[in-house]
C-alpha positions as CSV (number, residue, x, y, z in Angstrom):
1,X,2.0,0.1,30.7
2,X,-1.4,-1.1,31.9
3,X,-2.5,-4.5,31.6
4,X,-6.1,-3.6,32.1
5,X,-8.5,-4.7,29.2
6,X,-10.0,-2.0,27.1
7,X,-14.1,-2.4,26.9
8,X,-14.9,-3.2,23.2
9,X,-15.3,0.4,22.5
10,X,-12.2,1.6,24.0
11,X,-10.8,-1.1,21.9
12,X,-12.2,-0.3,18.9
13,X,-11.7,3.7,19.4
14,X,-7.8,2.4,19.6
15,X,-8.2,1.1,16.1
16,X,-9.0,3.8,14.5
17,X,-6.2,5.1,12.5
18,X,-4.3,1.9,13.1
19,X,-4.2,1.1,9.0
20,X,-5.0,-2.8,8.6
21,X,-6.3,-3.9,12.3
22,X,-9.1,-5.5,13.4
23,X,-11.1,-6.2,16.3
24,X,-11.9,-10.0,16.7
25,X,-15.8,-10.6,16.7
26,X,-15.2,-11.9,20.6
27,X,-13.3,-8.5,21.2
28,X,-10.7,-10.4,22.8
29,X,-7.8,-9.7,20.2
30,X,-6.8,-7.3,17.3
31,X,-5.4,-9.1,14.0
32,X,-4.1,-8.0,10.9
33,X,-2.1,-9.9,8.0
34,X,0.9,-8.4,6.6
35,X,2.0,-9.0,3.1
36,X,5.3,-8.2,1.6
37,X,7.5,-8.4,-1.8
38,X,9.4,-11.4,-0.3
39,X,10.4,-14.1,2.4
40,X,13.3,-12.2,3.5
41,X,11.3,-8.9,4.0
42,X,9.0,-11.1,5.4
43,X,11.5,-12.4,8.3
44,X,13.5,-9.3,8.7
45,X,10.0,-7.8,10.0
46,X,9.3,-10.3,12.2
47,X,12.9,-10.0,13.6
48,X,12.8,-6.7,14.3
49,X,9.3,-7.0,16.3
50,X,10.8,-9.9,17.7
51,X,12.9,-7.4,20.0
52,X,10.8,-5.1,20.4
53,X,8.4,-7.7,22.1
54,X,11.1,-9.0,24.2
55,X,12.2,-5.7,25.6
56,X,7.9,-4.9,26.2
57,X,7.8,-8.7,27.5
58,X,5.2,-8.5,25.3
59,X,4.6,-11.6,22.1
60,X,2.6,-11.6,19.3
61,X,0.6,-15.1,18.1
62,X,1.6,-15.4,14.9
63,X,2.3,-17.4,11.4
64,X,4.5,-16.7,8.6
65,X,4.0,-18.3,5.1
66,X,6.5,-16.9,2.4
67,X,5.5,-13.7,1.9
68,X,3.1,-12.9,4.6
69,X,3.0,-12.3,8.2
70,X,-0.4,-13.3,10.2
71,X,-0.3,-11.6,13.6
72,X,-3.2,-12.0,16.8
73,X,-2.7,-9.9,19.9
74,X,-3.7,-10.0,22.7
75,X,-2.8,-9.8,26.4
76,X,-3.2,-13.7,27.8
77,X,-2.7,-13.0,31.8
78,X,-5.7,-10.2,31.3
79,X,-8.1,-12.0,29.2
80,X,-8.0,-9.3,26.3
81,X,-6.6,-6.6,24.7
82,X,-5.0,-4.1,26.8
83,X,-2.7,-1.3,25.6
84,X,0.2,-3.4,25.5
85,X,-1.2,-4.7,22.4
86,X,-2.3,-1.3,20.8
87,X,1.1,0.3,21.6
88,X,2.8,-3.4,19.4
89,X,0.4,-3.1,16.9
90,X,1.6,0.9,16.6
91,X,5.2,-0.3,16.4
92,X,4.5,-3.4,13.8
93,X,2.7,-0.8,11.2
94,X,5.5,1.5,11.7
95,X,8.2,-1.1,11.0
96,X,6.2,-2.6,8.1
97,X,5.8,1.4,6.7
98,X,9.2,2.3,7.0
């Protein structure tokens, strides 16, 4: 996978139907904050992202408080947000939906 930034609109267009993300006003990260039922739905997610990051050598920035998850993407050796980040932000809203 590339890790080319996307323009701003690129960027944006990659949002769309990406439930919950955001484009930062900079354009040079996506966020989003996930909220669930409990700390140990909480951590499970973030486990199981964990390894999917490690296998795209690929991280997220991000906090956990309790029940909620704060995630910023964004590709640090490119500047911005590449695909990398849009195809981990595809695979964090599928683990949090399912």
């Amino acid at each position: 996978m590339t890790r080319e930034t996307l323009g701003r609109e690129a960027a944006e267009a990659a949002l769309t139907g990406l439930e919950g993300w955001t484009l930062a006003q900079d354009g040079a990260s996506i966020g989003r904050t996930f909220t669930f039922v409990n700390f140990s739905e909480a951590f499970a997610f973030m486990t199981r992202v964990a390894l999917a990051a490690e296998k795209m050598d690929h991280h997220p920035d991000w906090s956990n408080v309790y029940k909620t998850v704060n995630v910023t993407l964004n590709t640090h050796d490119a500047g911005g947000v590449t695909a990398l980040d849009i195809d981990l932000a595809k695979k964090m809203n599928r683990y949090f939906g399912g």
